[in-house]
TILUM-948813 format. One record per residue: residue in one letter; z, x, y of N, C-alpha, C, O, CB in turn. Coordinates in steps of 0.02 Angstrom, whole numbers, padded with zeros to 5 digits, always signed. Each point is the difference from the previous one (the first is absolute). Glycine has a CB too. Layout:
<rs>
AZXYZXYZXYZXYZXY...
</rs>
This chain:
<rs>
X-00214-01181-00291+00047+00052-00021+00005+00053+00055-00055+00023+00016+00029-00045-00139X+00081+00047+00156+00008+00050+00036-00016+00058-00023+00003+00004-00062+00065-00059+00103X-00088+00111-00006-00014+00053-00016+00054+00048-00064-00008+00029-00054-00052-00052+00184X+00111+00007-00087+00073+00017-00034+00006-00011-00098+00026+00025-00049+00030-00081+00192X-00093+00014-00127+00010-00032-00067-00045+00036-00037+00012+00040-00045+00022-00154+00076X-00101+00090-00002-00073+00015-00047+00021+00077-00014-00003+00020-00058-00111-00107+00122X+00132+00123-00022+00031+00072-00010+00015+00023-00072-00031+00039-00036+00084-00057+00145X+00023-00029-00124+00039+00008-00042-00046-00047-00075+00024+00012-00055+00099+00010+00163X-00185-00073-00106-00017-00007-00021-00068+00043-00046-00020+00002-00058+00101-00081+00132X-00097+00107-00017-00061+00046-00015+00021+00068-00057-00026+00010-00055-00023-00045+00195X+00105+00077-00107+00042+00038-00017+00031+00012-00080-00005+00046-00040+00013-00076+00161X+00022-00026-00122+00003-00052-00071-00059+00009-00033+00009+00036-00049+00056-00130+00096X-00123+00077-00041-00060-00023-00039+00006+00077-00004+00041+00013-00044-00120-00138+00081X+00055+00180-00011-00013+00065+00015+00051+00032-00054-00029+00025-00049-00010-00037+00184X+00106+00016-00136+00047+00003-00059+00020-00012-00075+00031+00028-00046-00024-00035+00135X-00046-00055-00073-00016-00040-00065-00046+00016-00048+00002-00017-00059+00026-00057+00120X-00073+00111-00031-00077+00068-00036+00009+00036+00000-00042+00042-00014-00030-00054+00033X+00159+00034+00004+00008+00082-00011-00025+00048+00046-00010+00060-00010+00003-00087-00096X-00002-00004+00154-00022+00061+00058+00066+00031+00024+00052-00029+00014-00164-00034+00038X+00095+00136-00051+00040+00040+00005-00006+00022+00071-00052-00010+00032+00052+00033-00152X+00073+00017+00157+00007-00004+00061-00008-00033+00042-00033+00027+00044+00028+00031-00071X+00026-00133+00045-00022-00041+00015+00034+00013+00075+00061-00002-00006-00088-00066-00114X+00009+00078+00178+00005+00010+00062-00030-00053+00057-00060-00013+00010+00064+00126-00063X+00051-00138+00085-00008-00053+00070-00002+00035+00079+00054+00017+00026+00023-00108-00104X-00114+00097+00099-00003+00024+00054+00004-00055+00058-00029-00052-00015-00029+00145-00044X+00087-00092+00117+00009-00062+00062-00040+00019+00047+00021+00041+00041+00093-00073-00050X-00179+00007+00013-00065+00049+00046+00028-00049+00060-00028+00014+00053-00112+00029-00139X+00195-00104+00092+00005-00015+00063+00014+00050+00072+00039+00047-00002-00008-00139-00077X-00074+00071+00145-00003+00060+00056-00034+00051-00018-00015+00035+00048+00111-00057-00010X-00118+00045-00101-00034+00067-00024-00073-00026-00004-00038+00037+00032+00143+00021-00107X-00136-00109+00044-00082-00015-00017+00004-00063+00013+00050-00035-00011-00088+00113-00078X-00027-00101+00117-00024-00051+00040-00031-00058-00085-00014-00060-00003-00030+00160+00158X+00045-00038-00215-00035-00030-00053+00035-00061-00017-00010-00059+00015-00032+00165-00056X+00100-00066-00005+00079-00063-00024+00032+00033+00020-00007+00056+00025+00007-00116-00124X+00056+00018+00085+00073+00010-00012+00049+00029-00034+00059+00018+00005-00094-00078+00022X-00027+00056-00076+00033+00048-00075-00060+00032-00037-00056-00025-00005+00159-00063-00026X-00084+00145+00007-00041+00023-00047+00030+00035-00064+00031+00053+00006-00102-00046+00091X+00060-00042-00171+00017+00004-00050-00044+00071-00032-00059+00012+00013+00096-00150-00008X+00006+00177-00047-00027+00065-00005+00038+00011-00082+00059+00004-00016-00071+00043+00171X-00062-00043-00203+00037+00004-00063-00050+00047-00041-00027+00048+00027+00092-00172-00022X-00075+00108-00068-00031+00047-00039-00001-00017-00091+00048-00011-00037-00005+00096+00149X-00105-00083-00128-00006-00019-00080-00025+00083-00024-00026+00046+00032-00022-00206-00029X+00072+00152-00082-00033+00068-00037-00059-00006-00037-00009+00040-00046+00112-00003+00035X-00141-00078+00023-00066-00033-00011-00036-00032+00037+00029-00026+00047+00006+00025-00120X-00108-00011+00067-00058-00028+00054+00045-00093-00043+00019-00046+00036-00195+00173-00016X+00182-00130-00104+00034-00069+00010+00057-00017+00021+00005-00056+00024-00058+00045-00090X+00105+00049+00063+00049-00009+00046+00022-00032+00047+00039-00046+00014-00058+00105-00045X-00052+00013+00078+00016-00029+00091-00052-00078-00018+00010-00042+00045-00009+00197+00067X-00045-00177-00160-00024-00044+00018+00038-00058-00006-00004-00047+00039-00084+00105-00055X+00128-00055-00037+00044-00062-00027+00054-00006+00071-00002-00054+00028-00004+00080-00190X+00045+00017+00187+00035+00016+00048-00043-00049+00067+00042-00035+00028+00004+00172-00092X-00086-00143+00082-00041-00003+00050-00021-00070-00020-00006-00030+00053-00027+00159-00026X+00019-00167-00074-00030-00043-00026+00079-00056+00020+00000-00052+00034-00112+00131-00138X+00164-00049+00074+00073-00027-00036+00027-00026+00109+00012-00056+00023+00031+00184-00198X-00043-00071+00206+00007-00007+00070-00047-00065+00039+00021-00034+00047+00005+00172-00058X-00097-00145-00022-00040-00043+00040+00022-00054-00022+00014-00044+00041-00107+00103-00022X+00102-00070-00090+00001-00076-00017+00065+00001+00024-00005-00047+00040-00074+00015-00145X+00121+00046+00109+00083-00008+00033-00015-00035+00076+00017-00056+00018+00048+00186-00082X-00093-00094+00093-00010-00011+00074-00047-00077-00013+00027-00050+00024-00027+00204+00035X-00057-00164-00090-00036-00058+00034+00060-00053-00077-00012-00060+00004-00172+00117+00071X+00223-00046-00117+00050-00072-00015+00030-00008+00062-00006-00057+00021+00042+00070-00145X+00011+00047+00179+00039-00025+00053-00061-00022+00027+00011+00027+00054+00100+00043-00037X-00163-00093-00009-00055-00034+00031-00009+00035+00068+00005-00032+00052+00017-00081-00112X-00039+00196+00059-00009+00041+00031-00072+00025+00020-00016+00027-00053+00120-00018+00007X-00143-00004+00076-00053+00026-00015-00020+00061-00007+00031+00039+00036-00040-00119-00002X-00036+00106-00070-00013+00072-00016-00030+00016+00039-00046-00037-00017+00049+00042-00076X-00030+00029+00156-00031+00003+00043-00061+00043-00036-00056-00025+00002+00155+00003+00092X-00088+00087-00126-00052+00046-00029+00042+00048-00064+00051+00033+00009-00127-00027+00125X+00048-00012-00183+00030+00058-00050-00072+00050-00013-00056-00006-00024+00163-00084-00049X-00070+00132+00099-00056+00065-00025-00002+00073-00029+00050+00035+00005-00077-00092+00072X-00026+00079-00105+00018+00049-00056+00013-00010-00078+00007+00043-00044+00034-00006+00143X-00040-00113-00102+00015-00031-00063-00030+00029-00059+00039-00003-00048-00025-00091+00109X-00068+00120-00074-00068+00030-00032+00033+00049-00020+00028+00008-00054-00128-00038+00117X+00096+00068-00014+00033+00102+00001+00058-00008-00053+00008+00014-00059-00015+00035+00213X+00041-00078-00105+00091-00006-00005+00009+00070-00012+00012+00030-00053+00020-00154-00004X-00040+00144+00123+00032+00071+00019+00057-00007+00060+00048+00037+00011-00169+00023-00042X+00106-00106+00059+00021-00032+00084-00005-00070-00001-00058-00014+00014+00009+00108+00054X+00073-00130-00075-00019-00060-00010+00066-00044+00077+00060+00007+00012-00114+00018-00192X+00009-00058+00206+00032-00029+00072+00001-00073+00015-00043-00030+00032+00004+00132+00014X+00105-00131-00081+00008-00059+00024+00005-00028+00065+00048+00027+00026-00014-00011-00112X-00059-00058+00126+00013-00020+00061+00017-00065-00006-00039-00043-00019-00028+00117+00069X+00140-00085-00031+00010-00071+00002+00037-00021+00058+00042-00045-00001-00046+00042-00116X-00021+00051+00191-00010-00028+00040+00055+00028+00032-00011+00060+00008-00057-00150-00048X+00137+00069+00065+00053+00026+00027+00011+00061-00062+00020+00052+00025+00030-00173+00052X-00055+00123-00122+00009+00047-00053-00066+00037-00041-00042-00035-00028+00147-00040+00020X-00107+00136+00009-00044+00047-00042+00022+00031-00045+00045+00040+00013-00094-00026+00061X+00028-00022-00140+00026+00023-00084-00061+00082+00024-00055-00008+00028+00075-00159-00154X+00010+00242+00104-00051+00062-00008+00034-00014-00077+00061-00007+00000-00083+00113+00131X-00016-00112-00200+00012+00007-00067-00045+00052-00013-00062-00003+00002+00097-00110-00031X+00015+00183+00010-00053+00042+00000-00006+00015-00081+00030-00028-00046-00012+00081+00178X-00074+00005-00133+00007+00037-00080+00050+00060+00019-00010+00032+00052-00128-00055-00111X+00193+00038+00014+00047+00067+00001-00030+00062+00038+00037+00024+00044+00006-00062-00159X-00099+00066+00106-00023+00038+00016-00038-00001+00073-00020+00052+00026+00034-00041-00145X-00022-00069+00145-00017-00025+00050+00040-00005+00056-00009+00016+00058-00048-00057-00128X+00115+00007+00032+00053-00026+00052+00026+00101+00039+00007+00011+00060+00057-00173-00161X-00058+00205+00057+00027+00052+00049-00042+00026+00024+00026+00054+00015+00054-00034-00059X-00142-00018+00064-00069+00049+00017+00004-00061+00068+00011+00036+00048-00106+00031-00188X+00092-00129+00161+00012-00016+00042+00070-00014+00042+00001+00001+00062-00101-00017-00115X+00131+00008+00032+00091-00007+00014+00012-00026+00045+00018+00034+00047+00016+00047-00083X-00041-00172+00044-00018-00030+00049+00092-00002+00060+00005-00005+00061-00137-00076-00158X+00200+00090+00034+00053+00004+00007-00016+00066+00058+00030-00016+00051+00027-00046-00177X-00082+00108+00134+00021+00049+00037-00048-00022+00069+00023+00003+00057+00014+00096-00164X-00109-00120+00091-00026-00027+00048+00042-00041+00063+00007+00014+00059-00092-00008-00154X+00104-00051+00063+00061-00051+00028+00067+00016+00003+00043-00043+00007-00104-00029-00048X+00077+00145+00036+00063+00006+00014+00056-00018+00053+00061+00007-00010-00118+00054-00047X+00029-00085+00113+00061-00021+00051+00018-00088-00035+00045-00037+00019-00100+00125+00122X+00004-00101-00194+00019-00085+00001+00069-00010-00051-00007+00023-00057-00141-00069+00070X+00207+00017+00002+00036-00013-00032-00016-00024-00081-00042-00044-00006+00084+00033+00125X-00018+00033-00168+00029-00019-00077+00022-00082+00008+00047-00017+00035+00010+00156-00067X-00082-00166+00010+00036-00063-00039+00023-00014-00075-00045-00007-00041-00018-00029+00124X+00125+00032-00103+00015+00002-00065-00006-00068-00031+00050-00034-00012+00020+00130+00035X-00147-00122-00039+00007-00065-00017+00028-00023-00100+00020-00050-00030-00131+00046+00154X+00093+00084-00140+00013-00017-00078+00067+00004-00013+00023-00030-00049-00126+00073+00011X+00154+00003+00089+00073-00037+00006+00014-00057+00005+00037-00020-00044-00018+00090+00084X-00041-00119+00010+00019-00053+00023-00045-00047-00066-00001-00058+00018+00027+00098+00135X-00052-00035-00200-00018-00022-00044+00050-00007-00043+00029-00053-00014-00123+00086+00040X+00104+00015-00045+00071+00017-00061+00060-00037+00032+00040-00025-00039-00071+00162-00002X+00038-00141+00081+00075-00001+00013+00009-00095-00009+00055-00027+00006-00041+00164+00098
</rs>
């Protein structure tokens, strides 16, 4: 599966639990990490966990590998790595005390939950 895809796949899963603000960032030319970094947020420790759980099994059906999920426990921060792509699933209160969107501000927006709908 291309990146492109697993994207719009991951994203999906992430939507599908109700994660709110769901934000695509294009770390291409910007971080050596991925390519993308997915940036969302649950109003509960079960939430972000179901959110985070719903994203992994998505990624290893496209027969993806999970490279590391961590924070799973807390689920304050919880960090999917699936390699060309990084899930931040934060807790509400979490997600703005770090504000990874402003951290990364020169990296372009990707509107993948448009290109879902449409």
């Amino acid at each position: 599966m291309e990146t492109k895809e697993l994207l719009k796949t991951v994203v999906k899963a992430a939507d599908d639990k109700r994660a709110e603000d769901i934000v695509v960032l294009n770390m291409e030319g910007i971080s050596l990490i991925a390519d993308y970094f997915i940036i969302c947020h649950g109003n509960s420790d079960k939430q972000v966990q179901a959110i985070a759980r719903e994203m992994r099994d998505a990624a290893q059906e496209a027969e993806i590998e999970v490279k590391k999920l961590e924070g799973f426990d807390e689920a304050k921060w919880i960090l999917v790595d699936m390699g060309d792509i990084i899930a931040h699933i934060f807790h509400r209160d979490e997600r703005s005390y770090y504000n990874l969107e402003r951290l990364w501000g020169d990296a372009p927006f990707e509107d993948v939950l448009g290109e879902l709908t449409k």
